[in-house]
Backbone bond lengths (Angstrom), bond angles and torsions (degrees), N, CA, C in turn:
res aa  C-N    CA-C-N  psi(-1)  N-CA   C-N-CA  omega(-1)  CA-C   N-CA-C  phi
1 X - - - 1.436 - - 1.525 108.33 -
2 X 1.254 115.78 139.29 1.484 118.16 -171.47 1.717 91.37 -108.51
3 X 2.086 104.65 156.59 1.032 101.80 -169.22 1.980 110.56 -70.99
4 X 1.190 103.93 -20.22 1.651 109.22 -179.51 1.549 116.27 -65.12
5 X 1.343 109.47 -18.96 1.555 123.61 175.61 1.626 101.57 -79.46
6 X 0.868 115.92 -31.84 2.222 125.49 177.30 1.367 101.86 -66.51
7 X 1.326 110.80 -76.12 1.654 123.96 168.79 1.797 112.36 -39.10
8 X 1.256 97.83 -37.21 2.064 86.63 -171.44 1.408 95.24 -72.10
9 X 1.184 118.95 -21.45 1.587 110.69 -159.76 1.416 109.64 -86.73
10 X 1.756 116.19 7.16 1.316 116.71 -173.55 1.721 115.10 74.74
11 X 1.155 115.01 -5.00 1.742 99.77 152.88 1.255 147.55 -60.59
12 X 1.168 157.93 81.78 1.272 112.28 -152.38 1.626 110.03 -80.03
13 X 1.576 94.99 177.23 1.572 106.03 -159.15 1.269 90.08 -73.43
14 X 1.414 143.53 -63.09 2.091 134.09 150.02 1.529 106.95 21.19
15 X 1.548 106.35 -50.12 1.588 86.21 -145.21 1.553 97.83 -125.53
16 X 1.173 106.57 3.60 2.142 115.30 -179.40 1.310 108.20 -96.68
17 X 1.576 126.74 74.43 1.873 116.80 161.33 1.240 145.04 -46.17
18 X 1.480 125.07 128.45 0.993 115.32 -160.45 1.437 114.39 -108.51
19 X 1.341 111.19 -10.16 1.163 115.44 -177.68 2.102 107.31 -147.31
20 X 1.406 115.60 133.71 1.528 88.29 -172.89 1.671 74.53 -159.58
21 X 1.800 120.32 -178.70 1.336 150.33 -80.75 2.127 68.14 -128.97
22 X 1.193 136.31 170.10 1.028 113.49 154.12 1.619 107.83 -148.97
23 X 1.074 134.47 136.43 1.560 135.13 -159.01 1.431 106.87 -148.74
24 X 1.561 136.92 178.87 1.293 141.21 -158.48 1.571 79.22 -96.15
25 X 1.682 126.00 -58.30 1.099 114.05 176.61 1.757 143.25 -36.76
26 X 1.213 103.88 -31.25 1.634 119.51 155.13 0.851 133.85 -77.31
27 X 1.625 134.13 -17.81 1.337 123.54 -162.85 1.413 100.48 -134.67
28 X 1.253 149.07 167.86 1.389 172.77 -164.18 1.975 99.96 -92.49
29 X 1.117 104.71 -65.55 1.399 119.72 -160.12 1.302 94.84 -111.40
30 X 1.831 107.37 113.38 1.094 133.31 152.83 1.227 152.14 -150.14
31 X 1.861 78.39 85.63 1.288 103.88 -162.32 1.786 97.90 -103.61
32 X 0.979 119.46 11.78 1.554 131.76 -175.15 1.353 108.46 -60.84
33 X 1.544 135.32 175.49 1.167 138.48 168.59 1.982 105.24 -113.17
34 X 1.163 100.66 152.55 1.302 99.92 156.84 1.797 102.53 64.26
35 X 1.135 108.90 14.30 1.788 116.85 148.84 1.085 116.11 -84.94
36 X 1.486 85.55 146.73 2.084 109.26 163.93 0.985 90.33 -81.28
37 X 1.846 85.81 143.43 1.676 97.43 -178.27 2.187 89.24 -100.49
38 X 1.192 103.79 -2.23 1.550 92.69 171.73 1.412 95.55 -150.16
39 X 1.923 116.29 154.99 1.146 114.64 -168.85 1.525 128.38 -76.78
40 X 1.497 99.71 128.67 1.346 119.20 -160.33 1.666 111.50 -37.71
41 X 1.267 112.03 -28.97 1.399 115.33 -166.07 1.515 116.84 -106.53
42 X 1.581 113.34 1.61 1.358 132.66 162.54 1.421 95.42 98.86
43 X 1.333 126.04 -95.84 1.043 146.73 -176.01 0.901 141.23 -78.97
44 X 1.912 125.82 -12.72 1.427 153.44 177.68 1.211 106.61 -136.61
45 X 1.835 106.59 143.23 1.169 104.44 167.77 1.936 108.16 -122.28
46 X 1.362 111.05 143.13 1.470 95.68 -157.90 1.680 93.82 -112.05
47 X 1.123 114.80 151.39 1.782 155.78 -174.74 1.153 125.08 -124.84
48 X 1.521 106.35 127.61 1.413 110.29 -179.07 1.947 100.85 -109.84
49 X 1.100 121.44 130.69 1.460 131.63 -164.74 1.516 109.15 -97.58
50 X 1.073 127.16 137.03 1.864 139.38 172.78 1.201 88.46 -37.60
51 X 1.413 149.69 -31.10 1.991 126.55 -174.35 1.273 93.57 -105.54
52 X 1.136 124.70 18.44 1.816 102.87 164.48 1.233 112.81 101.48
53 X 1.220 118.04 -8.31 1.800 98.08 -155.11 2.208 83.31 -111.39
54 X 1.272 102.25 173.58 1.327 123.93 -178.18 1.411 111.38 -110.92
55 X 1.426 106.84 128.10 1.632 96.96 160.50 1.605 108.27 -155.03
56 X 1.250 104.03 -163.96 1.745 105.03 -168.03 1.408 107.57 -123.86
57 X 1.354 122.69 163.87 1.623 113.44 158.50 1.457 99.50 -146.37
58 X 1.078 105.41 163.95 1.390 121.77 -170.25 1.642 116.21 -73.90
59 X 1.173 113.10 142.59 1.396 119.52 -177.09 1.844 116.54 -87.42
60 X 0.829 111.77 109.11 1.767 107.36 170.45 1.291 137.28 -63.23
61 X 1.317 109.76 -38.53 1.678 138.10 157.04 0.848 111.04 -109.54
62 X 2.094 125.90 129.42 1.045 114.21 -177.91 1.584 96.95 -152.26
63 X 1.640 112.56 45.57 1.483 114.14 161.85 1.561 102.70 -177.50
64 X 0.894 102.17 152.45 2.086 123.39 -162.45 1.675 81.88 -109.45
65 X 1.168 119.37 122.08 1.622 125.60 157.99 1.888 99.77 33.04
66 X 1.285 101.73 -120.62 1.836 105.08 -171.63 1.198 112.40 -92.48
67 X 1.314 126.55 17.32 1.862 131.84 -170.80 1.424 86.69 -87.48
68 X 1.417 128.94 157.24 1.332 147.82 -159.70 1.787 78.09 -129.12
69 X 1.586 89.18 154.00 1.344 99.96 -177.55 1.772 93.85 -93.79
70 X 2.069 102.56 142.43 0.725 114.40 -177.88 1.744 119.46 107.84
71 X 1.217 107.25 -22.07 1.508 130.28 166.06 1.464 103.90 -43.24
72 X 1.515 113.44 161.16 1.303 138.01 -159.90 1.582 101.93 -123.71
73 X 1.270 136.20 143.68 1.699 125.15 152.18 1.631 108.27 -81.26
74 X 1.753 115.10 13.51 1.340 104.38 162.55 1.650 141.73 -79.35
């Protein structure tokens, strides 16, 4: 995907992530290895955005039954 294909679509590059935090709590399919089964950072999950800059957003769920947030499936 090119960044002019992000922009045509009316996103701006500010607010489209390209890369962010990844946990059982975020994703559908986790069948992965070497995931948190809760987010690593407790309470934030952090993003890196198409213009470069970094930021965080807040987590809504942040524990599976007795797993402490931040836990490992190791």
């Amino acid at each position: 995907m090119k960044l002019n294909q992000i922009s045509g679509a009316g996103v701006p590059l500010s607010d489209f992530w390209e890369i962010g935090d990844y946990d059982c709590l975020a994703v559908n399919d986790t069948s992965k290895f070497d995931l948190a089964i809760t987010p690593v950072h407790k309470t934030v999950r952090n993003f890196a955005y198409f213009d470069g800059h970094a930021g965080n957003r807040k987590v809504t769920t942040t524990a599976i039954g007795s797993l402490l947030p931040g836990q490992y499936d190791q």
